[in-house]
C-alpha positions in Angstrom: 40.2 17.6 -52.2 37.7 20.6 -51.1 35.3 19.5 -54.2 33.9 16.8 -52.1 32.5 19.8 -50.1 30.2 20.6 -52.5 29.1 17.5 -53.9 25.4 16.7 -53.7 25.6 13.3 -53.4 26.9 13.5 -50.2 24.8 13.9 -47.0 25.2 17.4 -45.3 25.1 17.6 -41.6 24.5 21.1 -41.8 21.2 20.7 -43.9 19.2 18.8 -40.8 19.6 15.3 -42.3 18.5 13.0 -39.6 20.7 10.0 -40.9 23.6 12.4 -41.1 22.9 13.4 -37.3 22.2 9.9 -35.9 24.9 8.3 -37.8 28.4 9.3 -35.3 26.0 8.0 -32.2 25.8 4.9 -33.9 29.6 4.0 -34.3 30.1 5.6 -30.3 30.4 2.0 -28.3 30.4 4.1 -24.9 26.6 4.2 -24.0 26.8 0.2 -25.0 29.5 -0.2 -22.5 27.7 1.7 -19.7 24.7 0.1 -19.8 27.0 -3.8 -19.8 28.7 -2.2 -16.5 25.6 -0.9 -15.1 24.6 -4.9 -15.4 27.1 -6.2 -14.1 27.2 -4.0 -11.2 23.4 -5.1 -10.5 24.2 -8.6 -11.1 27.5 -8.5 -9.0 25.1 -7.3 -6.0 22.9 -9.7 -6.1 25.5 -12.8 -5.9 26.8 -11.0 -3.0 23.6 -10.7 -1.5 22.5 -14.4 -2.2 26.8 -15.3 -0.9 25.6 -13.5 2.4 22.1 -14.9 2.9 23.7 -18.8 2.2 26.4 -18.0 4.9 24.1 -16.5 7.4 22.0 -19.6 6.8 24.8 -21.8 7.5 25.6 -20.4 10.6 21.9 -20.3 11.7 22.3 -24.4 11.0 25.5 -24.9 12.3 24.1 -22.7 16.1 20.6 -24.9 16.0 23.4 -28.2 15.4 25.6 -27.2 18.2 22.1 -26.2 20.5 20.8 -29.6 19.7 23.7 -31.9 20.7 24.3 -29.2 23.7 20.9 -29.9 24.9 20.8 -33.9 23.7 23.8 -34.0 26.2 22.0 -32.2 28.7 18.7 -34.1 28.6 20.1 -37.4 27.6 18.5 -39.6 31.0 14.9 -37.5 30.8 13.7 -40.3 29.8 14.9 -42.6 32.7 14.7 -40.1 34.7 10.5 -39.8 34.1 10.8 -43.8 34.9 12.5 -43.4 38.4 10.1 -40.9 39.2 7.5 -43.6 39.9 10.3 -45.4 42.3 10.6 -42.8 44.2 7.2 -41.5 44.9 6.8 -45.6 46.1 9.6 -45.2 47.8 8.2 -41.6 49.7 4.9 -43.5 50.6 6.5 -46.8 52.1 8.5 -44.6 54.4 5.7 -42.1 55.6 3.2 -44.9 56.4 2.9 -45.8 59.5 0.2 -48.4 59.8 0.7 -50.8 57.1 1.9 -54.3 58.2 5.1 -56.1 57.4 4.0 -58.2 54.5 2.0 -55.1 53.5 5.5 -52.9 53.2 7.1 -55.9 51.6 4.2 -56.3 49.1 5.1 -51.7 48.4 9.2 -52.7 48.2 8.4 -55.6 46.0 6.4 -53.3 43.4 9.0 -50.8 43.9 11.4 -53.1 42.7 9.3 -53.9 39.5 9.1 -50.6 38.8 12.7 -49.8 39.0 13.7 -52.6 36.9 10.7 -52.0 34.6 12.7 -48.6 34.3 16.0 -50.1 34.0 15.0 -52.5 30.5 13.2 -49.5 29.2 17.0 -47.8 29.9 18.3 -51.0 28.1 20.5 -51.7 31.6 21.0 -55.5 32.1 22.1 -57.6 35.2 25.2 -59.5 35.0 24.6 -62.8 37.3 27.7 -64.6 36.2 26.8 -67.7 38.6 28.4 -71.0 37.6 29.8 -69.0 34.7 33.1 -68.5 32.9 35.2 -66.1 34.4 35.3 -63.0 32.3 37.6 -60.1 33.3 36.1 -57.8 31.3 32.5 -57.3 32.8 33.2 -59.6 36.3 35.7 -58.5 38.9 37.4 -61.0 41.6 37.1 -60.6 44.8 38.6 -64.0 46.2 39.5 -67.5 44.8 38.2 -70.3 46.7 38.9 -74.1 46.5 36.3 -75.7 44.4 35.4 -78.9 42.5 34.2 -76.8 39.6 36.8 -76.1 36.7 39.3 -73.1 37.1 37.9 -70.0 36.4 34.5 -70.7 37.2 32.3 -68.1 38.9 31.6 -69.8 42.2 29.6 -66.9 44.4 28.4 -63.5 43.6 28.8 -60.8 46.5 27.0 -58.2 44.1 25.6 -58.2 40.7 27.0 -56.2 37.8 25.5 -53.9 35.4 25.4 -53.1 31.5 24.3 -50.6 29.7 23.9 -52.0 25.8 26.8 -53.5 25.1 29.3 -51.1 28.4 29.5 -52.4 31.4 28.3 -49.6 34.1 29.4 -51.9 37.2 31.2 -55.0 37.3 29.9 -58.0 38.7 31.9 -58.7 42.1 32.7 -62.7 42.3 34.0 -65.5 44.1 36.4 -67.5 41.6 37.2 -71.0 41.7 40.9 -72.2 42.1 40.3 -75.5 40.1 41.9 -78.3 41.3 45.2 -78.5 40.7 46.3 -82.5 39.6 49.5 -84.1 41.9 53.1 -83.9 39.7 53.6 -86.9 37.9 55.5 -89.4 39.5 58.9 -89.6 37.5 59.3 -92.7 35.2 62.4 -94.5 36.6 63.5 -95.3 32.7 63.2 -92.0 31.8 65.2 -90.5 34.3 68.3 -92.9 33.0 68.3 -91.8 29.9 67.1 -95.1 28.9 
């Protein structure tokens, strides 16, 4: 067994043989498993850091969602509310002058009016003037039913118009109804009332 020692075709670690030196590094997996770990580690970071900077740019979308339907709500009639402006200020001069004529002030409310419902189609708000109409419960409301030659149901007088805005009624329309007329009970048959 100790013959091997001596053997000279053997490498000698003693002797300074590189290969002989270099050779039990080679078969040592540790410095491969450091440097996979060290990876790892770097590449573990970075997916955190990328998981963190997605999050906190969700949240930053999700604040700017809620701050714009917050201020949608807020600021939903600005636009109508530009519109009415121009009534107003119509509104402010008919009432502070104090030398215009009658006609002239009715010439001012008449333009005023043109402006407020110049405001109200740009608001898409509708009348409802359900004159010599159907009566419809959902967008008219009765106020009295009145003998009439027109067909039950019929809208015979409006007392105040009604509103829609789109498709929702803001204000019902407030209406006089007609009772119809209501047709005399048949006289009885004399045959049917024997059974005959």
């Amino acid at each position: 067994m100790h013959d091997d020692i001596n053997r000279p075709d053997l490498p000698d670690a003693a002797d300074g043989n590189p290969a002989a030196e270099s050779a039990p590094a080679g078969n040592d997996p540790a410095p491969d498993l450091a440097a996979q770990l060290e990876a790892a580690r770097a590449e573990s970071a970075q997916t955190k850091d990328a998981l963190l900077r997605a999050l906190a740019d969700a949240e930053n979308i999700r604040r700017r969602a809620v701050a714009d339907v917050t201020s949608a709500h807020k600021y939903a009639i600005e636009g109508f509310a530009n519109n009415l402006l121009a009534v107003k200020d119509t509104l402010e001069m008919a009432v502070n002058d104090k030398t215009s004529t009658t006609e002239q002030l009715r010439m001012g409310v008449e333009l005023t009016l043109k402006n407020l419902a110049a405001a109200f189609e740009k608001a898409k708000i509708s009348e409802i003037d359900p004159l010599n109409q159907k009566f419809d419960p959902a967008r008219h409301q009765a106020v009295s039913h009145v003998d009439s030659d027109q067909p039950a149901n019929t809208v015979t007088q409006v007392f105040q118009k009604g509103y829609l805005l789109q498709d929702r009624v803001l204000r019902p329309a407030m209406v006089a109804v007609a009772k119809g007329t209501e047709k005399p009970p048949a006289a009885e048959n004399p045959v049917e009332s024997r059974g005959l």
